[in-house]
DSSP file (Angstrom, degrees, kcal/mol; ACC not computed):
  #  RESIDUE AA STRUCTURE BP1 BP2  ACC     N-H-->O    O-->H-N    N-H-->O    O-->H-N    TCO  KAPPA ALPHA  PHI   PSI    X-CA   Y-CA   Z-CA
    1    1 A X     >        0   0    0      0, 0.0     4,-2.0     0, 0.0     5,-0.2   0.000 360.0 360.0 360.0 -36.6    0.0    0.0    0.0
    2    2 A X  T  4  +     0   0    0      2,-0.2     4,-0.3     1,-0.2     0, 0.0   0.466 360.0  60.0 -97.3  10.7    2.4    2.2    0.6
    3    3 A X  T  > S+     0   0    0      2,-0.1     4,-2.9     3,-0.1     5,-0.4   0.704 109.8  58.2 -78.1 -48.1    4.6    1.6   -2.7
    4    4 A X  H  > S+     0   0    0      1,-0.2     4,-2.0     2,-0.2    -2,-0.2   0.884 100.7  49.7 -26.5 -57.4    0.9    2.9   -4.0
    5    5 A X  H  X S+     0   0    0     -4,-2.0     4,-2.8     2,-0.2     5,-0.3   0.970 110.1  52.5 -41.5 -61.2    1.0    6.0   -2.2
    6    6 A X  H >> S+     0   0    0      1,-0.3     3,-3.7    -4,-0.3     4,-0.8   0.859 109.5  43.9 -40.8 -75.7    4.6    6.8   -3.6
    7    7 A X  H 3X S+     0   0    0     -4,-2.9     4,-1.8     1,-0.3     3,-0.3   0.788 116.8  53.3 -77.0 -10.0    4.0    6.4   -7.4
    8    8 A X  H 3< S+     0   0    0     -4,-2.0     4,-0.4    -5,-0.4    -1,-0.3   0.789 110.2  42.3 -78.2 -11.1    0.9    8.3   -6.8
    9    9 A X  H <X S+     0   0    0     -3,-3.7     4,-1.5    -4,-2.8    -1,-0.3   0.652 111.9  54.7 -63.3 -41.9    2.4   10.7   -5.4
   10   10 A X  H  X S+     0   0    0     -4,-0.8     4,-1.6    -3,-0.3    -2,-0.2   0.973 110.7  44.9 -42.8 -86.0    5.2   10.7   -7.8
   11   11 A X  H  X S+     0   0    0     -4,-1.8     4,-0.6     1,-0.3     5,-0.3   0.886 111.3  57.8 -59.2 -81.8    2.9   11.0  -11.0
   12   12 A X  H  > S+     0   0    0     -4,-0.4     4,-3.0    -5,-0.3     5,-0.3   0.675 111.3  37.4  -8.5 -80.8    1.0   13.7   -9.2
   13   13 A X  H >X S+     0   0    0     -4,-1.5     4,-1.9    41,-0.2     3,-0.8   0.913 112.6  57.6 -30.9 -86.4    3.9   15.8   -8.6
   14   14 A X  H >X S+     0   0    0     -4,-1.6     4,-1.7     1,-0.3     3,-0.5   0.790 110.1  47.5 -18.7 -89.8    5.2   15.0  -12.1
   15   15 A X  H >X S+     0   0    0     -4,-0.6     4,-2.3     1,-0.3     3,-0.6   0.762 110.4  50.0 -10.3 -67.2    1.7   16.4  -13.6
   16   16 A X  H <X S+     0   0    0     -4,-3.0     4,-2.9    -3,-0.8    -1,-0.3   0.939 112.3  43.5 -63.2 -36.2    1.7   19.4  -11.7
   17   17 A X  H << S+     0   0    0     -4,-1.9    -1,-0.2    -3,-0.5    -2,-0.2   0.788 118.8  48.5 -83.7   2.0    5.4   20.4  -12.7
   18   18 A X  H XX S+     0   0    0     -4,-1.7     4,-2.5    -3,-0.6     3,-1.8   0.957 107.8  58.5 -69.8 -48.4    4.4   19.2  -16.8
   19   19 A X  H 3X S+     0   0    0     -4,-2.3     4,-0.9     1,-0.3     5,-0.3   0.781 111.0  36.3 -87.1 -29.9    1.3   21.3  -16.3
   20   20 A X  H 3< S+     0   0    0     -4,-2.9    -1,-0.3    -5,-0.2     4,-0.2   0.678 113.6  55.6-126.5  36.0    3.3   24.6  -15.6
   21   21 A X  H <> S+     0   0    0     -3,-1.8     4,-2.7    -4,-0.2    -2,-0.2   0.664 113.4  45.9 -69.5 -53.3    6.1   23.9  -18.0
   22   22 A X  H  < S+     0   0    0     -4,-2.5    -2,-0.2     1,-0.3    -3,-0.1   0.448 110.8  47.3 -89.4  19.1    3.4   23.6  -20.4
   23   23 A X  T  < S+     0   0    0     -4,-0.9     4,-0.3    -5,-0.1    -1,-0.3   0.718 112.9  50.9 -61.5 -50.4    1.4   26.7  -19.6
   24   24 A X  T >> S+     0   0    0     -5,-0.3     4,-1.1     1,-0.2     3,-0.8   0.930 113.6  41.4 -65.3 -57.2    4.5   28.9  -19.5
   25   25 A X  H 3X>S+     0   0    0     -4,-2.7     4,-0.7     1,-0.2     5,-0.6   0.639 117.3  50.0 -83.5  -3.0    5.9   27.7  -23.0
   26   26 A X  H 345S+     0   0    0      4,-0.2    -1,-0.2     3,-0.1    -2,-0.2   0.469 117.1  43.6 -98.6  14.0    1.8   27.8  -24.9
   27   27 A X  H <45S+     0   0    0     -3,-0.8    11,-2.9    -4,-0.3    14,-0.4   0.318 131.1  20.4-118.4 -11.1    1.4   31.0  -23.6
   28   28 A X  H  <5S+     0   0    0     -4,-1.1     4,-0.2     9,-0.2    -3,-0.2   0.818 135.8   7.5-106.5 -44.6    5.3   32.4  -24.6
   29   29 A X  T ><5S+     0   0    0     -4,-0.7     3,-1.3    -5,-0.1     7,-0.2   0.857 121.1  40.1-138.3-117.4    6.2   30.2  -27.1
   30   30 A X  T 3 <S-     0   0    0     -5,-0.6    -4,-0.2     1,-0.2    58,-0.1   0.667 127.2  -3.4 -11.5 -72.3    4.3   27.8  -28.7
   31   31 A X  T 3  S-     0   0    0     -6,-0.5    -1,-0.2    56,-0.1    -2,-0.1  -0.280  73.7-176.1-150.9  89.0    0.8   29.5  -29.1
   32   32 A X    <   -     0   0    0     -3,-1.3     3,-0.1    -4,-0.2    -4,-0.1  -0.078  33.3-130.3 -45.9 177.7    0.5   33.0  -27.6
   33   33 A X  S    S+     0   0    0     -6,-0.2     2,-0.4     1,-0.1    -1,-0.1   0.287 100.9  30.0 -46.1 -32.8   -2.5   34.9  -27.6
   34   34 A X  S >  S-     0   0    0     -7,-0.1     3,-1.3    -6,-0.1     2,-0.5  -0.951 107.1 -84.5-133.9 136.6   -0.6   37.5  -28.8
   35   35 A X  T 3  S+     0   0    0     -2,-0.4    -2,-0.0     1,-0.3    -4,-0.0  -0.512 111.5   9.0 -51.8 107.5    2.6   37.5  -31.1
   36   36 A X  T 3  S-     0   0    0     -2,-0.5    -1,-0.3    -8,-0.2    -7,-0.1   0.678 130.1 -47.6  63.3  36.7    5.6   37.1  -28.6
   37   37 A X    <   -     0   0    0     -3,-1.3     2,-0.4    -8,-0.2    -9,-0.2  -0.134  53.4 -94.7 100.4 178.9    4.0   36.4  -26.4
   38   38 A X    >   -     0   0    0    -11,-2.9     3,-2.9     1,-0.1    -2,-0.0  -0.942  22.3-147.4-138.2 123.6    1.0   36.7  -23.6
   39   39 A X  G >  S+     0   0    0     -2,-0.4     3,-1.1     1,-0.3    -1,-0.1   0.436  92.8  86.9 -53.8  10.2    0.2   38.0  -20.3
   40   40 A X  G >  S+     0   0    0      1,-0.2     3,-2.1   -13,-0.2    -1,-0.3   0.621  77.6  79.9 -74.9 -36.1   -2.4   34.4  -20.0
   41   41 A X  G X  S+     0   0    0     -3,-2.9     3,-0.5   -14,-0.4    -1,-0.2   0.745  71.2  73.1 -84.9   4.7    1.2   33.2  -18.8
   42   42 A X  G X  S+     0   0    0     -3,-1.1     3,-1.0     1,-0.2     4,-0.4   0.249  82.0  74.2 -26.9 -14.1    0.3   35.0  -15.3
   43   43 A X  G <  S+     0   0    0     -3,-2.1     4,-0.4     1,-0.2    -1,-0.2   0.523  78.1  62.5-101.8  11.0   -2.0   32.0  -14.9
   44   44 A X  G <> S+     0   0    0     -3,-0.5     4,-0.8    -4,-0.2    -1,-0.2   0.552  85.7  87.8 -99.2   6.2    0.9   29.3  -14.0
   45   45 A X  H X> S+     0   0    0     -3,-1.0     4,-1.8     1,-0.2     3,-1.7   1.000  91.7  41.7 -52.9 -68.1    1.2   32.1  -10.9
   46   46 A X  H 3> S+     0   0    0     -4,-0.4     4,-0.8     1,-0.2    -1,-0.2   0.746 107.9  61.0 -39.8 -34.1   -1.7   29.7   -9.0
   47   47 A X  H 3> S+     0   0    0     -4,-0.4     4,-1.2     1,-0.1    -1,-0.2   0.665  99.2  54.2 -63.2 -35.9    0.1   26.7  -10.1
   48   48 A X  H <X S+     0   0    0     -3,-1.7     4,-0.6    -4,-0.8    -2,-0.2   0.803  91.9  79.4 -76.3 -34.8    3.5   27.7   -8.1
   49   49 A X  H  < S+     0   0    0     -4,-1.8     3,-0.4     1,-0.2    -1,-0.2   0.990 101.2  25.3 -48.1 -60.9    1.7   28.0   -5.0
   50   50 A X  H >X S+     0   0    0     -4,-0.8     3,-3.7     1,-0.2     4,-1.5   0.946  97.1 104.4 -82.4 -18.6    1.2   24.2   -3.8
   51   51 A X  H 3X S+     0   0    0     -4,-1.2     4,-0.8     1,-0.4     3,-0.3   0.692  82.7  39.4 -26.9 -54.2    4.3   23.4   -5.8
   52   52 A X  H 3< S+     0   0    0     -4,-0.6    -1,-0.4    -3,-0.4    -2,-0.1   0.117 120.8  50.3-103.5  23.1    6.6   23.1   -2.7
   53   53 A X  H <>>S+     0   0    0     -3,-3.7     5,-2.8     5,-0.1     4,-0.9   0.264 108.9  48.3 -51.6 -21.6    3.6   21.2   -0.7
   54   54 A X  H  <5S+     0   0    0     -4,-1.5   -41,-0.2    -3,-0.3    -2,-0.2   0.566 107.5  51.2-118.6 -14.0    2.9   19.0   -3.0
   55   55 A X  T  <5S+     0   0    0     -4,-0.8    -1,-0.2    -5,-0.4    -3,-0.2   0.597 115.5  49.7 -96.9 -29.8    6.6   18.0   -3.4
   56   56 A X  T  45S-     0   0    0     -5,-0.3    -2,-0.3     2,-0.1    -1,-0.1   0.887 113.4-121.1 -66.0 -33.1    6.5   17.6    0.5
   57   57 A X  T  <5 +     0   0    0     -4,-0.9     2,-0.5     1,-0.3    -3,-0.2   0.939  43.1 177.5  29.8  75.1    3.5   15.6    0.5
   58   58 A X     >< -     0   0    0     -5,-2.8     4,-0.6    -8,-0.1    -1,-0.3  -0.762  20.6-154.5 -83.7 125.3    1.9   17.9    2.4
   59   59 A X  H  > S+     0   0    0     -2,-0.5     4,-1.2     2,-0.2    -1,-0.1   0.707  91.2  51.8 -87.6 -24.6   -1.7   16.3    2.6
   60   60 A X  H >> S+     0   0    0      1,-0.1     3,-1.6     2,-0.1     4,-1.3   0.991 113.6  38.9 -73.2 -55.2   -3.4   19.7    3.3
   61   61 A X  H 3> S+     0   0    0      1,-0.2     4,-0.9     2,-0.2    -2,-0.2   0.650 114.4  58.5 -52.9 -29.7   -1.9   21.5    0.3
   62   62 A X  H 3< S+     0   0    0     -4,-0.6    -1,-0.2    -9,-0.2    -3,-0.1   0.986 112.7  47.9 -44.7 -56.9   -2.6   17.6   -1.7
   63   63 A X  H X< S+     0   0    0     -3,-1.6     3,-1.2    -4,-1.2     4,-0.3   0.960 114.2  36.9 -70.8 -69.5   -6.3   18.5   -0.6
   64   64 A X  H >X S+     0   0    0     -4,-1.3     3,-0.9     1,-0.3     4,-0.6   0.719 117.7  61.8 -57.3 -29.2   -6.8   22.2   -1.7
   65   65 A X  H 3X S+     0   0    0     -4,-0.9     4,-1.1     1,-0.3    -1,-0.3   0.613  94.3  55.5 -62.5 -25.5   -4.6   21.4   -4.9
   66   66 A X  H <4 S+     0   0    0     -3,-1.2    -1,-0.3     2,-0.2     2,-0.2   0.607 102.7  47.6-108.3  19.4   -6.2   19.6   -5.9
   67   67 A X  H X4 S+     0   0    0     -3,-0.9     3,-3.0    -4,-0.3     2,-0.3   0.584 115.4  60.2 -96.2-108.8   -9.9   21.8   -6.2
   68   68 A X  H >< S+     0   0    0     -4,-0.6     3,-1.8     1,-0.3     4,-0.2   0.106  91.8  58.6  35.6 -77.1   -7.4   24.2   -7.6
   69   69 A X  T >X S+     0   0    0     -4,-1.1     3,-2.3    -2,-0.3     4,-1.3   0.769  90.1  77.1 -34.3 -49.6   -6.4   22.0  -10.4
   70   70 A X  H <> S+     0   0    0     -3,-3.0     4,-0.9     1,-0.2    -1,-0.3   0.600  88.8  53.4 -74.2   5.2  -10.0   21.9  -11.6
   71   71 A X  H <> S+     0   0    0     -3,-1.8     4,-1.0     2,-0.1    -1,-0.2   0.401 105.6  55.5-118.9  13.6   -9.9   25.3  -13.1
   72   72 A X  H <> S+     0   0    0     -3,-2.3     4,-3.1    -4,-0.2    -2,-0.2   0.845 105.8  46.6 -63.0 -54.3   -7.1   24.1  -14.9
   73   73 A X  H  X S+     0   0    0     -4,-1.3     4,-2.3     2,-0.2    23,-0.2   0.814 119.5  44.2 -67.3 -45.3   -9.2   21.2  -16.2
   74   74 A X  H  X S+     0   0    0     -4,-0.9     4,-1.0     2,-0.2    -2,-0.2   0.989 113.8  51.4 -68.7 -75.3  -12.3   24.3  -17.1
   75   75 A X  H >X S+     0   0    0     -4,-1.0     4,-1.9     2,-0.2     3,-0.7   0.823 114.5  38.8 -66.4 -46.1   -9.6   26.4  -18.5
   76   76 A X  H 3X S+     0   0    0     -4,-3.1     4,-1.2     1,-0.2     3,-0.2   0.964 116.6  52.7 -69.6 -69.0   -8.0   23.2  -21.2
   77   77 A X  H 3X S+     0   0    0     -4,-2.3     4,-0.8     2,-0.3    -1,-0.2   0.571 114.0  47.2 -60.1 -24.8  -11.7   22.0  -22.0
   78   78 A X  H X< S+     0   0    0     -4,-1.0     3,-0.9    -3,-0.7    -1,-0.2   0.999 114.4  39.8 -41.0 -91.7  -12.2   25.9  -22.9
   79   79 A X  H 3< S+     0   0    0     -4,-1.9     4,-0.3     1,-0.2    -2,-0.3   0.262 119.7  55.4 -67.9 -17.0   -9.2   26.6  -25.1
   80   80 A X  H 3< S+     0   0    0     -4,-1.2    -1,-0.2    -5,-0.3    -3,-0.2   0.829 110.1  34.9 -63.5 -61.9   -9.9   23.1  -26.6
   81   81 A X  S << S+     0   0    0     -3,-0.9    -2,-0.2    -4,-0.8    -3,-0.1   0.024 132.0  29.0-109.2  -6.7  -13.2   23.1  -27.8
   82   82 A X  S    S+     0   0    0      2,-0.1     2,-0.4     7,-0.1    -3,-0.2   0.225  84.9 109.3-161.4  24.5  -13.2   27.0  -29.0
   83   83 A X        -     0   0    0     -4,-0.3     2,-0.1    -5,-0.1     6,-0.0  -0.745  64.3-127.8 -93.9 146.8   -9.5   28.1  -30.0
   84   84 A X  S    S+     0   0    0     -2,-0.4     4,-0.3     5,-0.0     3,-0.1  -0.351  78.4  52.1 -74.0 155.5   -8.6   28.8  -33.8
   85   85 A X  S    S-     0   0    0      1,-0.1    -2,-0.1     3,-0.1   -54,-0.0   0.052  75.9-120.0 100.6 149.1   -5.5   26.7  -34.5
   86   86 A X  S  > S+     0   0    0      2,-0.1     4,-0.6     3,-0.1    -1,-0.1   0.417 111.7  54.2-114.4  13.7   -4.3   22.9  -34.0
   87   87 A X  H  > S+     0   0    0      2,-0.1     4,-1.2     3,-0.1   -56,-0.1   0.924 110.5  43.0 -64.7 -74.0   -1.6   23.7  -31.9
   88   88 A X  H  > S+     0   0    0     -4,-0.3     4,-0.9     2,-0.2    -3,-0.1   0.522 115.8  49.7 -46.6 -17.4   -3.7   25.6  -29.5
   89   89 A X  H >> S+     0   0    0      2,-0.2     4,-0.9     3,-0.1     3,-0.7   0.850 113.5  53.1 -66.0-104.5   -6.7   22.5  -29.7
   90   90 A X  H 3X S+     0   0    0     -4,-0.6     4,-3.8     1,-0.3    -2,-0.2   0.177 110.9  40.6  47.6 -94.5   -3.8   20.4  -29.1
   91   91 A X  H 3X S+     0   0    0     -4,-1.2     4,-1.7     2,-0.3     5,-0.3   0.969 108.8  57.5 -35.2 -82.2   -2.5   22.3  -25.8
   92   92 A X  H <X S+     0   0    0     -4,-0.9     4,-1.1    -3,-0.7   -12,-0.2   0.806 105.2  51.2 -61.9   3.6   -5.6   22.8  -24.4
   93   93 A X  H  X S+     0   0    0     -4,-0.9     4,-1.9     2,-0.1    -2,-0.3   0.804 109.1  56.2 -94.0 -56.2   -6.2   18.6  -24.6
   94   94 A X  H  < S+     0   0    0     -4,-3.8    -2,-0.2     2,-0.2    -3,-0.2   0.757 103.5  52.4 -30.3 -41.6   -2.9   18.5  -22.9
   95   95 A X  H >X S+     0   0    0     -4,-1.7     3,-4.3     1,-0.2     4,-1.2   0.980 107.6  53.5 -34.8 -74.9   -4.3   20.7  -20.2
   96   96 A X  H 3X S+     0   0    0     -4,-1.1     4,-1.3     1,-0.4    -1,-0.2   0.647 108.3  42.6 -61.2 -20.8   -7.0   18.6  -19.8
   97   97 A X  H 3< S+     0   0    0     -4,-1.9    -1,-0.4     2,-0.2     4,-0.2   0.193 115.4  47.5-114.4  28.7   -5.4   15.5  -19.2
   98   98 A X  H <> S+     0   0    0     -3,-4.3     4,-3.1    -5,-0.2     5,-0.2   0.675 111.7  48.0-105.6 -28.5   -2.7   16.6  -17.0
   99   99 A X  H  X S+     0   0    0     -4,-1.2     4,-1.6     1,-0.2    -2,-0.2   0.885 114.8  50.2 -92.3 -20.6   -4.8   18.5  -15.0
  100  100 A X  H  X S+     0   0    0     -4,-1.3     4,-2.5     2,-0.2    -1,-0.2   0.780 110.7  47.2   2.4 -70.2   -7.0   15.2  -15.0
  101  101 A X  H  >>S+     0   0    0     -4,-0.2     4,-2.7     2,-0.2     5,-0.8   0.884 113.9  50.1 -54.6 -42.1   -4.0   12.9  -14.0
  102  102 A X  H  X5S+     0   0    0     -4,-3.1     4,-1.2     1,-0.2     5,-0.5   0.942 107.7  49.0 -76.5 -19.2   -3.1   15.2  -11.3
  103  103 A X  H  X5S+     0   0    0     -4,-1.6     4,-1.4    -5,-0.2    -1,-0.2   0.919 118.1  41.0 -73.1 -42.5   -6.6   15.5   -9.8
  104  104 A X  H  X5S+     0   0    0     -4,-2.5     4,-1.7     2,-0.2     5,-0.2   0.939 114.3  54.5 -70.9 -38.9   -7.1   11.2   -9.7
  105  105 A X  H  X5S+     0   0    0     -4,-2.7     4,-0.8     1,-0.2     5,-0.4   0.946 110.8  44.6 -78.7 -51.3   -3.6   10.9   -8.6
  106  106 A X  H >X<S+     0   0    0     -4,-1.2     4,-1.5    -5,-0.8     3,-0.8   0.981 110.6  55.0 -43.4 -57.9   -4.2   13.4   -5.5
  107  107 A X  H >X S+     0   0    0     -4,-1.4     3,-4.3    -5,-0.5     4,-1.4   0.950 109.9  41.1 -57.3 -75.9   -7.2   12.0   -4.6
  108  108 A X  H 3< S+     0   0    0     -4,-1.7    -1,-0.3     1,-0.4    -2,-0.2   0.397 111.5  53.6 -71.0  13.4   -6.0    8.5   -4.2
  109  109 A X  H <X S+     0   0    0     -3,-0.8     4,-0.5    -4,-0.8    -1,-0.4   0.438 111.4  47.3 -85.5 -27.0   -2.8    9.4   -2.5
  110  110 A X  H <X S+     0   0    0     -3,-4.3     4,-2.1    -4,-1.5     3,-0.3   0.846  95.2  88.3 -90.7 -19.8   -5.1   11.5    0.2
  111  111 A X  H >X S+     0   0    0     -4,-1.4     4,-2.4     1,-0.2     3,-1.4   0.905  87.7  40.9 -53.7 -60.8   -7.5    8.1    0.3
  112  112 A X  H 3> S+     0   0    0      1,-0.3     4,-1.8     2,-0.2    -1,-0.2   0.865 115.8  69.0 -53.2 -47.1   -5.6    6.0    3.3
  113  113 A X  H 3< S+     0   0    0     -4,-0.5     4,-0.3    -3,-0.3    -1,-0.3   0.847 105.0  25.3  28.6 -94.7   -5.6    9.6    4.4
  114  114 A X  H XX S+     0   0    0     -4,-2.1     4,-1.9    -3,-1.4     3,-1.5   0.831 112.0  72.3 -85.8 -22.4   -9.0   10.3    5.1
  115  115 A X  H 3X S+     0   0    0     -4,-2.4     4,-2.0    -5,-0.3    -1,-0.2   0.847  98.1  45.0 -65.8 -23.4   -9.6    7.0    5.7
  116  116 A X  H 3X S+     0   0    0     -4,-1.8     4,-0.6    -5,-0.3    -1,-0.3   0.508 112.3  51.1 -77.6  -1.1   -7.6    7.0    9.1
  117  117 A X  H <> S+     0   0    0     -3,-1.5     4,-2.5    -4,-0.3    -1,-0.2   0.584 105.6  53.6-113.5 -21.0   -9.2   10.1   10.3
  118  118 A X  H  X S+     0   0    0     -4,-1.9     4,-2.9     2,-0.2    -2,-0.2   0.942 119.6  41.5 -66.2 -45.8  -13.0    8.5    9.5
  119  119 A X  H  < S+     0   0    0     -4,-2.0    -2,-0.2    -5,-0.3    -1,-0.1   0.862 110.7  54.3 -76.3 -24.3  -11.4    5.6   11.9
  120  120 A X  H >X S+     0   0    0     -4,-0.6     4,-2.7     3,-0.1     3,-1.2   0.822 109.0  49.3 -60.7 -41.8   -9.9    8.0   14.3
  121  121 A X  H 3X S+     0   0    0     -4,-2.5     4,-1.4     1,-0.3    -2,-0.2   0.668 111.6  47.4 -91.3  -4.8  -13.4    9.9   14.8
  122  122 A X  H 3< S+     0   0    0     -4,-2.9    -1,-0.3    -5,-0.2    -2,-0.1   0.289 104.6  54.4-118.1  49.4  -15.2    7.0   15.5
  123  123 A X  H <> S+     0   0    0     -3,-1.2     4,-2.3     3,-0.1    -2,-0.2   0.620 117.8  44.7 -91.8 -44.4  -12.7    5.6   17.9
  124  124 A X  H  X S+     0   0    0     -4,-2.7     4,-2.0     1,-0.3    -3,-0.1   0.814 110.2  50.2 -64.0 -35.5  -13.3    9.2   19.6
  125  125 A X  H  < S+     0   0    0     -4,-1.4     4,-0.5     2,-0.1    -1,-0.3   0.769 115.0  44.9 -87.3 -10.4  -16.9    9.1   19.3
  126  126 A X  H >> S+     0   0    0     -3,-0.2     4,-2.3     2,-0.1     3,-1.5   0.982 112.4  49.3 -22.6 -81.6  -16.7    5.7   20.9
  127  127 A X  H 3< S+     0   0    0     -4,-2.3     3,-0.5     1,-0.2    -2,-0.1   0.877 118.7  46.0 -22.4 -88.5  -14.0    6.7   23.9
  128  128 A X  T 3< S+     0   0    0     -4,-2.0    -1,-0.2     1,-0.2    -2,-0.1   0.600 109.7  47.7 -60.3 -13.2  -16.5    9.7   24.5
  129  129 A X  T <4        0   0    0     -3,-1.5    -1,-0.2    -4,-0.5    -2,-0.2   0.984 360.0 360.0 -83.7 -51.5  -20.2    7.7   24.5
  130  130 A X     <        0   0    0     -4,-2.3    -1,-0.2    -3,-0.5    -2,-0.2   0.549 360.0 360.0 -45.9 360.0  -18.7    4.8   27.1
């Protein structure tokens, strides 16, 4: 179980730091918004945030990251389904299945997780009815 944890943890990490390499170069590089680039690469700012939790496997920063993540998931399903271009289509599928991978791979590292704290409050609300 606890080889589980790792590579899910692993690929998780791995996801988030693909997902703001590849924000940063489709929004300078690859396909701006703009010609040389775009302020839209302000949006890998949110992304940086859990970066050093999430490389801790910090289980609060797992949790909130991974809500977070889902307007990654809105933002690639966006740009996907209603960008000009097959570069940008492209990219914004990428989006969507990193921020995808990282969002299953979070959860089910945090499962054993929550599961010990459901079995910790009803040991307590045991202790306290006796």
């Amino acid at each position: 179980m606890q080889n589980r944890a790792r590579i899910f943890h692993l690929v998780a990490a791995a996801s988030l730091i693909a997902l703001i390499l590849l924000c940063v170069a489709w929004e300078l590089i690859l396909a701006p918004l703009r010609p040389g680039g775009s302020w839209m690469v302000l949006k890998v700012i949110p992304l940086l945030l859990p970066l050093r939790g999430v490389l801790k496997r910090d289980v609060y920063t797992m949790q909130w990251s991974s809500m977070l993540i889902l307007a990654y998931l809105a933002e690639g399903l966006v740009r996907a389904t209603s960008d000009h271009g097959s570069t940008s289509i492209m990219l914004g599928w990428a989006e969507v299945a990193l921020s995808c991978i990282y969002f299953f791979c979070a959860i089910l590292y945090l499962h054993p997780f929550k599961k010990a704290a459901k079995e910790l409050a009803r040991r307590a609300i045991q202790k306290a009815s006796q």
